[in-house]
C-alpha positions in Angstrom: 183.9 90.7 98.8 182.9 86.9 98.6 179.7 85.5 100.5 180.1 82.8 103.1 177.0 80.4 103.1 176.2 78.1 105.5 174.3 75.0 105.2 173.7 77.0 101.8 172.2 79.7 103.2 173.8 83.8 102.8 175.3 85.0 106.2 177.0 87.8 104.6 180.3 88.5 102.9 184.0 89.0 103.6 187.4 89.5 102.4 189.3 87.8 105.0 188.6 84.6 107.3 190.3 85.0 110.9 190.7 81.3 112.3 191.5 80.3 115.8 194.3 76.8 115.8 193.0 74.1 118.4 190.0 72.6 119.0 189.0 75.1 115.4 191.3 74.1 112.8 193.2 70.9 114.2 192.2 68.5 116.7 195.0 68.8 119.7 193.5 67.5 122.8 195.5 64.7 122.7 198.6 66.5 122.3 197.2 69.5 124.8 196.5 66.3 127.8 199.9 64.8 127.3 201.8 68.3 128.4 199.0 68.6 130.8 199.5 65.3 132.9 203.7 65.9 132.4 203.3 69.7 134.1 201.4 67.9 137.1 204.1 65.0 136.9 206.8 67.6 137.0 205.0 69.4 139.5 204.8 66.5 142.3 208.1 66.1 141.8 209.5 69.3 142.4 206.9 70.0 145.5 208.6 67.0 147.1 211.6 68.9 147.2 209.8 71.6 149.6 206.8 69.1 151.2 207.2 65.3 150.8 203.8 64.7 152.8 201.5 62.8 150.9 198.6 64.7 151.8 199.6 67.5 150.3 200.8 66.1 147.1 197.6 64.6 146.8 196.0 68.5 147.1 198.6 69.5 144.7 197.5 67.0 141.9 193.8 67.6 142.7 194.4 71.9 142.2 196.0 71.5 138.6 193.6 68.8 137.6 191.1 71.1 138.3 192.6 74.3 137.3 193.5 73.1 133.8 190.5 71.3 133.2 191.6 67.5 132.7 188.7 65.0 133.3 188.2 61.5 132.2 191.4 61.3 130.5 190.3 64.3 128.2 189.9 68.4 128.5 187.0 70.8 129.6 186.9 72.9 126.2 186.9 75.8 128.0 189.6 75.1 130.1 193.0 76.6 131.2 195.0 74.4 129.1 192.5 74.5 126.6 192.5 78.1 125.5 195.1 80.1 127.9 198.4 81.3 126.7 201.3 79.6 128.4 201.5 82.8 130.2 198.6 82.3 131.8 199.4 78.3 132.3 202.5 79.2 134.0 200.8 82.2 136.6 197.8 79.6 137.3 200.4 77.0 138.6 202.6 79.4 140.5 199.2 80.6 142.1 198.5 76.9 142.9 201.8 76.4 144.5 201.3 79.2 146.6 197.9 78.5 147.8 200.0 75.3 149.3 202.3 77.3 151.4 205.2 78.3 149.2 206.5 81.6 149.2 205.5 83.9 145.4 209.4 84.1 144.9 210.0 80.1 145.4 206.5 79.1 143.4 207.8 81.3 140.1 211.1 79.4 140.6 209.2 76.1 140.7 207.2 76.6 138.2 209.5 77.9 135.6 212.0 74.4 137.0 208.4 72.6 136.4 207.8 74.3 132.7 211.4 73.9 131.4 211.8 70.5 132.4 208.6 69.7 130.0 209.8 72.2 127.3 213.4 69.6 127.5 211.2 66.4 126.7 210.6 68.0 123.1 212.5 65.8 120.4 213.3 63.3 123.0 210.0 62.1 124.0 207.9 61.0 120.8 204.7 61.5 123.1 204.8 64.9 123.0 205.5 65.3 119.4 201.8 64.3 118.9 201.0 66.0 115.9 198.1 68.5 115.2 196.4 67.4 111.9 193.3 69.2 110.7 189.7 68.4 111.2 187.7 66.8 108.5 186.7 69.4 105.5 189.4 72.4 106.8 192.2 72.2 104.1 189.0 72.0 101.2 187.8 75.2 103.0 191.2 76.7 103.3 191.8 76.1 99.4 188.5 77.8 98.3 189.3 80.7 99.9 193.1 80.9 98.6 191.3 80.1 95.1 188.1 82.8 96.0 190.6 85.6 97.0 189.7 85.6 101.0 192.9 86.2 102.9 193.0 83.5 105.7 194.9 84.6 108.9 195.4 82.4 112.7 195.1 84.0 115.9 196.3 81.6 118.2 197.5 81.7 122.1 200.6 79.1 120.9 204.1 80.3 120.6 205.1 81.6 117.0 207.2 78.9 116.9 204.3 75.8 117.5 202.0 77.9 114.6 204.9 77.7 112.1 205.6 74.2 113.2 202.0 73.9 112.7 201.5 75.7 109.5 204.6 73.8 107.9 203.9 70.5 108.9 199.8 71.0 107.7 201.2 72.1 104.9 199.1 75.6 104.9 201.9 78.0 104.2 199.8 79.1 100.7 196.8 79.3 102.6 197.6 80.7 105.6 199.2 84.1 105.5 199.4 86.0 108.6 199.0 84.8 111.6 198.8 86.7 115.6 200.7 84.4 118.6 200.9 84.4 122.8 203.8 86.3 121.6 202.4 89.4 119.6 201.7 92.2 122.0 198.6 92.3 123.1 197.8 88.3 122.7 194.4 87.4 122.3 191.4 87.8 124.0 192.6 91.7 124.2 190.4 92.8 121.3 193.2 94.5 120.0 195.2 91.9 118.9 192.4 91.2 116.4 192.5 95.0 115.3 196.5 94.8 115.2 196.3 91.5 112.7 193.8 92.9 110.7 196.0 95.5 110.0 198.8 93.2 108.9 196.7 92.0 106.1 195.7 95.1 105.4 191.4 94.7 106.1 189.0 96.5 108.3 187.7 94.1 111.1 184.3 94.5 110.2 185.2 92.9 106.3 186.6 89.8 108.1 184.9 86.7 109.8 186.4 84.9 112.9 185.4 81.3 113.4 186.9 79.8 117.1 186.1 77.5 119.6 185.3 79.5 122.8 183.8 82.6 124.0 186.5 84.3 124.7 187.2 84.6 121.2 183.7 85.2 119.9 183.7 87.9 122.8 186.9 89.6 121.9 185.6 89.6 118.0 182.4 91.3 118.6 184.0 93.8 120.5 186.8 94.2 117.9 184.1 94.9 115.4 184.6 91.8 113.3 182.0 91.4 110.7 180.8 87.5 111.4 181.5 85.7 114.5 181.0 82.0 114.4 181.8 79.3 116.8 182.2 75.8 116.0 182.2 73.2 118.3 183.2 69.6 117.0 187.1 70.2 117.7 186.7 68.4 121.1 185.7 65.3 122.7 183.2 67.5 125.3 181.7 69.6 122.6 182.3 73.8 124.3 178.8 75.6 124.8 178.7 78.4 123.0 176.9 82.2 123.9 178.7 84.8 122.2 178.4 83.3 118.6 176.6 84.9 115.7 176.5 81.5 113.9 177.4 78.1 115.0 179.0 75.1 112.9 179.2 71.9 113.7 181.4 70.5 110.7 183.3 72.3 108.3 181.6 71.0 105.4 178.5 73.5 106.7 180.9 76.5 105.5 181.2 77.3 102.3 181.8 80.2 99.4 179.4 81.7 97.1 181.1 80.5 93.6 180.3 83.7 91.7 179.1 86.1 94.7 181.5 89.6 94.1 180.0 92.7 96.4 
């Protein structure tokens, strides 16, 4: 096993590095508020079709601001759209178009008409093509682990597709070599999914670290039994308060490898 330091200091040792993907590893609140504000575009103009009044699309607009956690032309870190699967996205907004009157049946319809049309705008509208590129120090991180020995995995609530569009475009397909999606069964925050990945690269949860951006991950490590749980928090323009970290970066630079530590 290999110790992590940080700021120089021990915090113990590990054979594997679990990573969450935005807001930890790449900055995507750009990308995350474009498909945002298109969902509520979308939205309005579907609604129209059941409830043209003006007042109500106003209410509408004002729900999924809220509910996904868009102010000030940027995203509550601990948002819906910050760290829900699309799952989750997709109930929230069916839930909001019901609160406004429409039956369950008609809102799934909606909102599935609403999602789609979004999905469509991929390759077509360069907006949404926004890539995620990494935050400052990941990749020299990344690379003394692959050149240490620790196996570095993603657990992520985006599609398997967006990670290996992700993972190829980042060029981390050396580095990274697992990874868990919205798509495995359970997705993350069950703790499970943690247990089930850690058993694709073959370690024990408790010989592994997981570093993530909210608490719903630190939460779901600890009770997973991971070994180090550590939060970082300058992914975002509103840096996300932290509780259920062990240890707490700021900049990956902070993070480093024991050269010569074997245990």
């Amino acid at each position: 096993m290999k110790q992590l330091l940080l700021n120089g200091k021990p915090i113990g040792s590990v054979k594997g590095v679990l990573f969450d993907k935005d807001g930890t590893l790449s900055y995507s609140e750009k990308h995350l508020l474009y498909i945002a504000q298109l969902r509520i575009q979308e939205a309005k103009r579907v609604f129209r079709q059941v409830d043209s009044t003006n007042r109500t699309i106003s209410r509408l607009t004002e729900l999924l601001v809220s509910a996904y956690g868009l102010k000030d032309n940027a995203i509550d870190p601990g948002g819906l759209i910050a760290i829900a699967s699309r799952e989750h996205n997709f109930i929230a907004t069916a839930t909001i178009l019901s609160l406004l009157g429409i039956n369950w049946s008609e809102s799934i319809k909606l909102t599935n008409e609403i999602f789609l049309s979004v999905d469509k705008l991929e390759g077509i509208d360069p907006q949404i093509q926004i890539k995620r590129y990494l935050l400052p120090g990941v990749k020299n991180l990344l690379d003394n682990c692959l050149e240490n020995g620790i196996i570095c995995s993603l657990i992520s609530n985006d599609s398997k597709k967006g990670i290996q569009n992700f993972l190829k475009f980042n060029e981390l397909e050396k580095n990274i070599c697992s990874f868990w999606s919205a798509e495995h069964n359970p997705p993350k925050p069950n703790p499970k999914a943690v247990k089930e990945l850690c058993k694709k690269i073959k370690l024990n949860p408790s010989e592994c670290a997981l570093i993530g951006d909210a608490d719903s991950d630190l939460l779901m490590a600890r009770q997973a039994g991971v070994g180090l749980v550590i939060g970082y928090t300058a992914g975002w323009a509103t840096p996300p308060l932290l509780n259920e970290h062990q240890h707490l970066i700021h900049h990956w630079n902070e993070l480093s490898i024991h050269p010569n530590r074997n245990l």
